[in-house]
C-alpha positions as CSV (number, residue, x, y, z in Angstrom):
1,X,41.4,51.3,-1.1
2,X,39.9,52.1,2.1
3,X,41.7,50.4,5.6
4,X,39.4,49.4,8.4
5,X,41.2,47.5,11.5
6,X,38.6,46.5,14.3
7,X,38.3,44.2,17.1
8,X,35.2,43.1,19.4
9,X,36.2,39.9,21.9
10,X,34.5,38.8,24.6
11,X,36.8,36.2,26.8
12,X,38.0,35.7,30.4
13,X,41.4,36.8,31.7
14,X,43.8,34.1,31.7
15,X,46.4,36.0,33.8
16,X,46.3,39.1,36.4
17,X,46.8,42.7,34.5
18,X,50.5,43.7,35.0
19,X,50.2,47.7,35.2
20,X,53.6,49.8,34.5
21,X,54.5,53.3,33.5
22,X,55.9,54.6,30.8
23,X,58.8,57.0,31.2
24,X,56.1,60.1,30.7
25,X,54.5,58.6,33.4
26,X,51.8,57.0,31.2
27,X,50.0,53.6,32.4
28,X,50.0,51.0,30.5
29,X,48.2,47.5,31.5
30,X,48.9,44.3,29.9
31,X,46.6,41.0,30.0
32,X,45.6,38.0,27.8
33,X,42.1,37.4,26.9
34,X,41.2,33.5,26.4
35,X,38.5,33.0,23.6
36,X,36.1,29.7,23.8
37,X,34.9,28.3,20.2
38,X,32.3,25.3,20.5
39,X,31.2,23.5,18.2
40,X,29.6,20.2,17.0
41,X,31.9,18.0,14.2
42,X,31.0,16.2,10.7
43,X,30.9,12.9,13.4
44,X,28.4,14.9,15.8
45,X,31.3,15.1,18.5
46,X,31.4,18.8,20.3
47,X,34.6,20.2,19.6
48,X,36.0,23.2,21.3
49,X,39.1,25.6,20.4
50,X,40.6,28.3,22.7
51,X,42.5,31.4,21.4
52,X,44.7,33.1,23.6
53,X,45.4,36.8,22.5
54,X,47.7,39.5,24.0
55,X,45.7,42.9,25.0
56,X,47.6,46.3,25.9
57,X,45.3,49.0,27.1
58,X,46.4,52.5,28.0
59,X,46.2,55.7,30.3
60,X,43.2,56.5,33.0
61,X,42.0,52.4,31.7
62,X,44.8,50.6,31.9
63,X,44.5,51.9,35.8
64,X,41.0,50.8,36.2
65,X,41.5,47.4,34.5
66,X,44.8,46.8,37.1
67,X,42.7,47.7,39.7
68,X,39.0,45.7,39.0
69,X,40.4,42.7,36.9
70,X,41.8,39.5,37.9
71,X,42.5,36.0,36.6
72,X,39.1,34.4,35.1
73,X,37.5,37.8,35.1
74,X,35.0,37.7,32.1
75,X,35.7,40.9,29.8
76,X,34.5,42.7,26.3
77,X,37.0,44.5,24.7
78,X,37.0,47.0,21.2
79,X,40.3,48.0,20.0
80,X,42.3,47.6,17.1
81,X,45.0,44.9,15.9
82,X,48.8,46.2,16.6
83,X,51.9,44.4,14.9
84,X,55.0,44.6,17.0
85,X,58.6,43.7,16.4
86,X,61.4,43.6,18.8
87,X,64.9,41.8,19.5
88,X,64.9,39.0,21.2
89,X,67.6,38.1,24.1
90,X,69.6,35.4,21.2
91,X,69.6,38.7,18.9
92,X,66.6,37.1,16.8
93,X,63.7,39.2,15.5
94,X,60.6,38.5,17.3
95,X,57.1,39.7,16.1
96,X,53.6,39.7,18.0
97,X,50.0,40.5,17.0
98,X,48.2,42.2,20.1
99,X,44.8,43.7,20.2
100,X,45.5,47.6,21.4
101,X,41.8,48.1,23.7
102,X,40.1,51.5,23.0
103,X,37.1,50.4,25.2
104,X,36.1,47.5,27.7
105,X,33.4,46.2,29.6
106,X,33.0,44.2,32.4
107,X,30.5,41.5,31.6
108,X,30.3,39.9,35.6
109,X,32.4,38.9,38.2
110,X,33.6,35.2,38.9
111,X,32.5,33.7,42.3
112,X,34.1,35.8,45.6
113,X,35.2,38.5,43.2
114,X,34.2,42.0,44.2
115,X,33.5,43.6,40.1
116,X,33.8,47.2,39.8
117,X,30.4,49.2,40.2
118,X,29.0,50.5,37.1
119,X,28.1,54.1,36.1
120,X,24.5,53.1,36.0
121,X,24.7,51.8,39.8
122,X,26.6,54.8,41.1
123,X,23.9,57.2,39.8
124,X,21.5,55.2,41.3
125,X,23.8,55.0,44.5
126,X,24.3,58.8,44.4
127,X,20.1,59.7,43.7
128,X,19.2,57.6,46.5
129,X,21.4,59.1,48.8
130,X,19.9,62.4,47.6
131,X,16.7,61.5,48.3
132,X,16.0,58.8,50.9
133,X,12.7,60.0,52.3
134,X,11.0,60.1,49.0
135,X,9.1,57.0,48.3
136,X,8.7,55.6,45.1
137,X,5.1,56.3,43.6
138,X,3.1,53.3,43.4
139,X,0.6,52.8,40.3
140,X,-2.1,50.6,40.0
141,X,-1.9,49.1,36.4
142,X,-5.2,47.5,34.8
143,X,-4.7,44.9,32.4
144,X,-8.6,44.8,31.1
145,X,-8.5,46.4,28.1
146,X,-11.6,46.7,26.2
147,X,-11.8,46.2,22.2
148,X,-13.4,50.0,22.5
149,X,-10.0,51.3,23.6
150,X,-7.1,49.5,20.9
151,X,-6.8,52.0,18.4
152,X,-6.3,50.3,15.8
């Protein structure tokens, strides 16, 4: 039987990423994702669910998530579901599905929020540096196309 464990979400952060270090001196960045369902009932009424879900990312990301992300910060994740047991202060078992991220995005930035530049604008930032005195060529587009010229 073939195993296939996969997870897209797109949700806000409901609390700030808490970054630590594991003994090896790897970081690892914790943060829970809140997931909006809307809906409209039998009755016509809109209804609307939240899931809350834990997310652990890990190395070289779980330093740019600490340092870009905040409460309310609109993310997309990929990753894969994680199953983890532990002891619990009273000595009782405890147990806790997390999503472990492989990838994220950020989808925006909430209001007075700096969000971290993207690789696309930090080309763009580095080739205009480059080349500040070239202008951009200008092309005069005609939209009158003639039935002689549709090739079809």
């Amino acid at each position: 039987m073939a195993n296939y464990n996969r997870v897209i979400l797109a949700g806000n952060l409901t609390r700030d990423p808490q970054l630590r270090y594991t003994p090896n001196q790897v970081a690892v960045c914790d943060f829970g994702l809140a997931i909006n369902r809307q809906w409209s009932g039998a009755d016509g009424q809109k209804k609307e669910e939240v899931c809350f879900v834990d997310c652990t990312v890990w190395s070289r990301q779980a330093e740019t998530a600490a340092k870009y992300l905040t409460k309310g910060a609109p993310l997309l994740v990929e990753g894969r579901l994680t199953y983890r047991t532990w002891d619990g202060p009273d000595g009782k078992k405890r147990s806790k599905l997390e999503v472990t991220v492989e990838r994220f995005q950020f989808l925006g930035k909430p209001s007075g929020q700096r969000a971290a530049p993207t690789q696309d604008a930090q080309r763009q930032e580095k080739a205009g540096a480059e080349n500040q005195t070239a202008a951009a060529p200008e092309y005069e587009y005609n939209q009158d196309v003639g039935e002689d010229t549709i090739p079809f």
